[in-house]
C-alpha positions in Angstrom: -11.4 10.5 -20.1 -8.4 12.7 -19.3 -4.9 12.3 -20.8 -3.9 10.8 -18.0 -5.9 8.0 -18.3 -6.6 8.0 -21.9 -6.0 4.6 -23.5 -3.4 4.4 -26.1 -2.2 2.1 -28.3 -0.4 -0.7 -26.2 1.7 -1.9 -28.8 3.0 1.6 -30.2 6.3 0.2 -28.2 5.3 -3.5 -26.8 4.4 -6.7 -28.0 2.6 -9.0 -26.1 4.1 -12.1 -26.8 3.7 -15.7 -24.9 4.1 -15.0 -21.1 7.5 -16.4 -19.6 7.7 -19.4 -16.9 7.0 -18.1 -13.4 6.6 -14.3 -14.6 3.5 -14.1 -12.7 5.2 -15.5 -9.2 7.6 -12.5 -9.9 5.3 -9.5 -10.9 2.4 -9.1 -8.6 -0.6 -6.3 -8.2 -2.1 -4.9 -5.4 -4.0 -1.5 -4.4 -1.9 0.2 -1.8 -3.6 3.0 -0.7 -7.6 4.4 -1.1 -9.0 7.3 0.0 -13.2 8.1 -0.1 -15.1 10.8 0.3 -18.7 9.9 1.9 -21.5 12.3 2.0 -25.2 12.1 3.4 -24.2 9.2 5.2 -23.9 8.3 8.8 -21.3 6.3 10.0 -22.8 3.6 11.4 -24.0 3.1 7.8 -21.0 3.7 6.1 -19.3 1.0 8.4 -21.9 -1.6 8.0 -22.7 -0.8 3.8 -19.8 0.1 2.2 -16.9 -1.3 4.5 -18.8 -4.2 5.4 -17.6 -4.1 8.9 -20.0 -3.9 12.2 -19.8 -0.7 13.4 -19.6 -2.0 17.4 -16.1 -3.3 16.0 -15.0 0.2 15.3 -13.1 2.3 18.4 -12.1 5.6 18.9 -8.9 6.9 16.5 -6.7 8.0 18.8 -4.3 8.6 15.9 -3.5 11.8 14.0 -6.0 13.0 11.2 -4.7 14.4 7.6 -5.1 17.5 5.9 -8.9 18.4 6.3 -9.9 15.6 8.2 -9.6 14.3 12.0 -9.4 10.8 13.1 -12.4 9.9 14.4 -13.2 5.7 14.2 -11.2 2.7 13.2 -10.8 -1.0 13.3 -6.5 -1.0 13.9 -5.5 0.7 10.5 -8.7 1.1 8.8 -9.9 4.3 9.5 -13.1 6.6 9.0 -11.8 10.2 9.6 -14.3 13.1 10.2 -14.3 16.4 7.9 -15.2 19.2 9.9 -17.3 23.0 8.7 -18.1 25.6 11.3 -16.9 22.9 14.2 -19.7 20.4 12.9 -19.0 17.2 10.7 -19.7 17.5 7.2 -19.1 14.2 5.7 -16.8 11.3 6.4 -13.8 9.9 4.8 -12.6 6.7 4.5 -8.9 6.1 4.6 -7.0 2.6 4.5 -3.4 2.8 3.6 -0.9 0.5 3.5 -1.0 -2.7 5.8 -4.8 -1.6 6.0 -5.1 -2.5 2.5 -4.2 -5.9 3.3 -6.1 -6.2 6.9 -9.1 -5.1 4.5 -8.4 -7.5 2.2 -9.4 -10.2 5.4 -12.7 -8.3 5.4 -13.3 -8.6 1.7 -12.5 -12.4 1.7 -15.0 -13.0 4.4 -17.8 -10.9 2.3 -16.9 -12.9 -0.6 -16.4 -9.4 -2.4 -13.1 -7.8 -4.5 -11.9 -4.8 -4.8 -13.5 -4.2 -8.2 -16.7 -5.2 -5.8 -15.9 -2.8 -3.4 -15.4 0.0 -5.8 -18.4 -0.6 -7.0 -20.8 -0.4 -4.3 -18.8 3.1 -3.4 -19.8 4.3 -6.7 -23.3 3.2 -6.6 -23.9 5.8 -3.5 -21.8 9.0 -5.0 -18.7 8.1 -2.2 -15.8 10.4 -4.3 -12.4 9.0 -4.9 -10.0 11.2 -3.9 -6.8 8.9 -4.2 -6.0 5.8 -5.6 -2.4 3.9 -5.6 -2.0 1.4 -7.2 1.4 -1.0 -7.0 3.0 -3.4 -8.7 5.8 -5.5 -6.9 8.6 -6.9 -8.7 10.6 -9.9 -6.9 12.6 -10.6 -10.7 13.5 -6.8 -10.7 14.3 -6.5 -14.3 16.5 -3.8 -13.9 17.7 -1.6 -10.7 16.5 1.6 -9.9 20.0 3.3 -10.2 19.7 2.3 -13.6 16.7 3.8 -14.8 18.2 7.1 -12.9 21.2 6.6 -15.0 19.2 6.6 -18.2 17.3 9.3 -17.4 20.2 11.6 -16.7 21.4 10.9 -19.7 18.5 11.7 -21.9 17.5 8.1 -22.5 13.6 8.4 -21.3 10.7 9.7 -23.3 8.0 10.8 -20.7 5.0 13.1 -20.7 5.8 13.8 -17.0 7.6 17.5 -16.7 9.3 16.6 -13.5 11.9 13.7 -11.5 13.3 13.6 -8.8 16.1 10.9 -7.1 16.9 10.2 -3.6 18.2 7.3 -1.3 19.4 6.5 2.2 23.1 5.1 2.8 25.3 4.1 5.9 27.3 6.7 7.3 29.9 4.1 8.1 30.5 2.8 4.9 28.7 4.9 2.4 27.0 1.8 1.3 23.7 1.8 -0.1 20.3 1.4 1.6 18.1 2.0 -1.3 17.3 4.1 -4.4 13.9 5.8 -5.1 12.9 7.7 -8.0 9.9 9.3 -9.0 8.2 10.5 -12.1 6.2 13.2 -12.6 5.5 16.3 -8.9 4.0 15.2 -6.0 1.2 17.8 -5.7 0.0 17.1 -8.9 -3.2 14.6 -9.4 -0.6 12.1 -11.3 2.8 10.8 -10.6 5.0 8.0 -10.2 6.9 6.6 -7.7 9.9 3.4 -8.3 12.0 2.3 -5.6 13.6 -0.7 -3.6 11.3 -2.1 -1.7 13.9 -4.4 0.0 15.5 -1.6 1.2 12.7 0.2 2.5 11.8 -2.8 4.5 15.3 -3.8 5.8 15.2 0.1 7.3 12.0 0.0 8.6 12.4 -3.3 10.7 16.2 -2.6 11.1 17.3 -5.9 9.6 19.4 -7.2 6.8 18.1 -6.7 3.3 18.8 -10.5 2.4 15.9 -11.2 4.6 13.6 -9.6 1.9 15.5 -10.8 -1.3 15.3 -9.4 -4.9 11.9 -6.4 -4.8 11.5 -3.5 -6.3 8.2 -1.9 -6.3 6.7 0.8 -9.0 3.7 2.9 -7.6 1.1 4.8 -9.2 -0.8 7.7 -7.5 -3.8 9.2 -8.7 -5.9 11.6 -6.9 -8.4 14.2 -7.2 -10.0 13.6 -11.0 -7.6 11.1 -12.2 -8.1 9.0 -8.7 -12.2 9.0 -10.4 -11.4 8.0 -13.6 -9.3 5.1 -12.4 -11.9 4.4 -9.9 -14.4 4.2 -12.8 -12.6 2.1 -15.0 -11.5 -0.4 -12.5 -15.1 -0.9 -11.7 -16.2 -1.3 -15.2 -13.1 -3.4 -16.7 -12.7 -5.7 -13.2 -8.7 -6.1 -14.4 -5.9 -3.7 -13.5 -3.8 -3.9 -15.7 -5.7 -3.2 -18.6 -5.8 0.0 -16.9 -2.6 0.7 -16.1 -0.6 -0.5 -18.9 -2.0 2.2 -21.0 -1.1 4.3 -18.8 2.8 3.1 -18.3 3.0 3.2 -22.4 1.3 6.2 -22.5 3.8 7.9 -19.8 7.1 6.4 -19.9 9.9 4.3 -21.9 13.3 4.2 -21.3 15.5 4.0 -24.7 18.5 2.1 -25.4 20.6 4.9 -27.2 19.6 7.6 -29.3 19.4 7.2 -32.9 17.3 9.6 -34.1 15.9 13.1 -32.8 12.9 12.2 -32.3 12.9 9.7 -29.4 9.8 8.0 -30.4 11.4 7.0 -32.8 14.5 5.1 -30.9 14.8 2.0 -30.1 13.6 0.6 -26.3 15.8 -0.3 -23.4 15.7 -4.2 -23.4 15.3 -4.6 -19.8 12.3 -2.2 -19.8 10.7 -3.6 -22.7 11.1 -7.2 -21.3 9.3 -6.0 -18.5 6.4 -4.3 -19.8 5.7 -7.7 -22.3 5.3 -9.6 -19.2 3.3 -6.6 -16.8 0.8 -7.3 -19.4 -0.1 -10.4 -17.8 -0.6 -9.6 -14.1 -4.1 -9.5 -12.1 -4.8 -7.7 -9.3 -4.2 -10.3 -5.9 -5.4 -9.9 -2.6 -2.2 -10.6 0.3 -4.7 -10.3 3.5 -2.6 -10.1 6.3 -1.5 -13.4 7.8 -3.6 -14.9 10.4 -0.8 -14.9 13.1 -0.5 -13.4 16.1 -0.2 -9.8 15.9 3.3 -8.0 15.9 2.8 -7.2 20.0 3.9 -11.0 20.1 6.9 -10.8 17.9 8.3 -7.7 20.5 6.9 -9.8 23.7 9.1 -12.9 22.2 12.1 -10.9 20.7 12.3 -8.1 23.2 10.7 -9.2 26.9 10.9 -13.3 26.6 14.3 -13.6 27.9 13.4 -11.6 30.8 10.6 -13.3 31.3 12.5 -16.3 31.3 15.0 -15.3 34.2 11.9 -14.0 36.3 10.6 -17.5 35.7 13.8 -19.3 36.8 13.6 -16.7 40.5 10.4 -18.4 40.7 11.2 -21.6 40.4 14.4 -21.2 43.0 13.0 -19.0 45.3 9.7 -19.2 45.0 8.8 -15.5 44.6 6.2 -14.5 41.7 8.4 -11.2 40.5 5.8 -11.1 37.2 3.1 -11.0 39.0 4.7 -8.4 41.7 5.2 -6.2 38.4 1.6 -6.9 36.9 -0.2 -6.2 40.4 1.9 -2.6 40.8 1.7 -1.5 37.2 0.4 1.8 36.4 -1.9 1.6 33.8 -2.9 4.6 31.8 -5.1 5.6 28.9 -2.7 5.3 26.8 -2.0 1.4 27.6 -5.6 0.9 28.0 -6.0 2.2 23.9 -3.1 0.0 23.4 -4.7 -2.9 24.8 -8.5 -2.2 22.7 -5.7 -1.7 19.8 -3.8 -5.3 20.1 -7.9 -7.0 20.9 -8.5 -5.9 17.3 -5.3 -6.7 15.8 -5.9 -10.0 17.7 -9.8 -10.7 16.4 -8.8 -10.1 12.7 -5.4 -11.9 12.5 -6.7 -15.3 13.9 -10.3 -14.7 12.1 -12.1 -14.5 15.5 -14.3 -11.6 15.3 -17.2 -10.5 17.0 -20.2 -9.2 15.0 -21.7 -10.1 12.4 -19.5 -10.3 9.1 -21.1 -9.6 5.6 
């Protein structure tokens, strides 16, 4: 097993004393982003054995592909991209990110299989882990991100990882903040760190207020390459996250209250911090599949084209002229809305549960 991954002691700096009310409610565990290399496999295969899903559910990726790899099939966000030598596929990869994690998480439920499950059966046919994230959200947020930077710029963090870098997003109108991010260790290499607001991050992306999202702060890990296989192998042999990735967080990182010695082993630990890792100890891995509602085209058609709607209906009613269906009959319809609309069936089949094919 690599240093990065090697177990240490987990009570060189923590103890792991009787879990605190509600701690659990307020630290939470979820795999945010998995990459796979398949070889020797077709896809129709690797869509019905190792996703699980039918492969007549999949549709043509109209999206953009990564570094060495085109899009190529997907069911909304999960995605089977196409690695190409010479012009001619060479093996497949698999790709779910994000809000795919949680859409797959629907598919696992229904297949009554886990993560650890799914890991598993990749493993069993040599499918290569190329990237792993794991997150942990914090809704208590033990400490804030600023804080940690302000530690760290003043020596107060013993780390193995060489590099750090800060950065945030404010108003120009009022300087205030819209969220701090820090990470831990360099981006191109196979293991680093990422902590941030969360809040923030989602209050920019749907351009609302950041009281909508409460208290969250989220810490990420990213493996890839070698360490992404080691985790891979160890969350399919343990079954329980965080006896993977505590090590790792005492292994890599500890923020210290002050100095009191040269050695900073040796110096005491940041209360906050320290609070937080006793209770990390306790979290599981959960499953959030994504919420069987309608999908988000019906948030925009209510928020965005409902009030219109509305005064096209009232016409109607007065004057007795259809204007919506005027609109409808002269619309030009393009490829483009015609992916949109294959897009929105299959957002539409796994939010309310009502897909087509056979499941698992």
């Amino acid at each position: 097993m690599s240093e990065a991954i090697k177990p240490t002691d987990t009570n060189r700096w923590v103890s792991t004393p009787k879990i605190k009310e509600n701690s659990a409610e307020c630290l939470t565990a979820c795999i945010d982003w998995i990459q796979i290399t398949v070889k020797a496999y077709t896809p129709e295969w690797i869509c019905e054995n190792l996703l699980q899903i039918p492969f007549d559910l999949m549709m043509e990726d109209e999206g953009t592909g990564i570094v060495g790899a085109s899009a190529f099939l997907c069911f909304d966000k999960i995605r089977l991209l196409a690695s190409r030598s010479k012009g001619e596929i060479a093996f497949y990869q698999i790709l779910i990110t994000g809000q795919a994690c949680r859409q797959f998480e629907l598919f696992l439920k229904n297949q009554k299989r886990s993560w650890f499950d799914f890991i598993r059966d990749c493993m069993h046919y040599d499918a290569h882990f190329t990237r792993i994230d794991l997150a942990i959200d914090d809704k208590k947020t033990y400490f804030k991100i600023d804080e940690l930077l302000a530690l760290a710029e003043k020596g107060l963090c013993q780390t193995k990882l060489k590099l750090g870098k800060k950065h945030g997003s404010f108003h120009f109108v009022n300087g205030e903040s819209r969220g701090d991010t820090v990470d831990f260790g360099s981006r191109q290499s196979e293991f680093f760190m990422t902590f941030y607001e969360k809040n923030y991050e989602q209050a920019n992306k749907y351009d609302t207020d950041v009281a909508h999202f409460g208290e969250w702060n989220r810490y990420e890990l990213k493996f890839r390459q070698k360490q992404a296989l080691l985790v891979a192998s160890e969350l399919a042999l343990k079954k329980d996250v965080m006896s993977v990735v505590l090590p790792i967080l005492n292994d890599k990182i500890r923020f210290l209250a002050e100095r009191t010695n040269e050695k900073k082993e040796r110096c005491p630990t940041w209360e906050p911090w320290a609070e937080f890792m006793k209770d990390v100890d306790k979290i599981r891995l959960t499953m959030k599949p994504a919420k069987k509602d309608y999908p988000s085209f019906y948030s925009w058609l209510q928020n965005a084209v409902a009030p219109s709607l509305w005064i096209a209906e009232q016409l109607r009613e007065d004057f007795g002229e259809d204007i919506i269906q005027t609109v409808i009959d002269n619309a030009k319809i393009t490829k483009k809305h015609q992916q949109m609309l294959a897009k929105y069936k299959q957002e539409y089949q796994l939010a309310t549960g009502k897909l087509k094919g056979k499941m698992g």
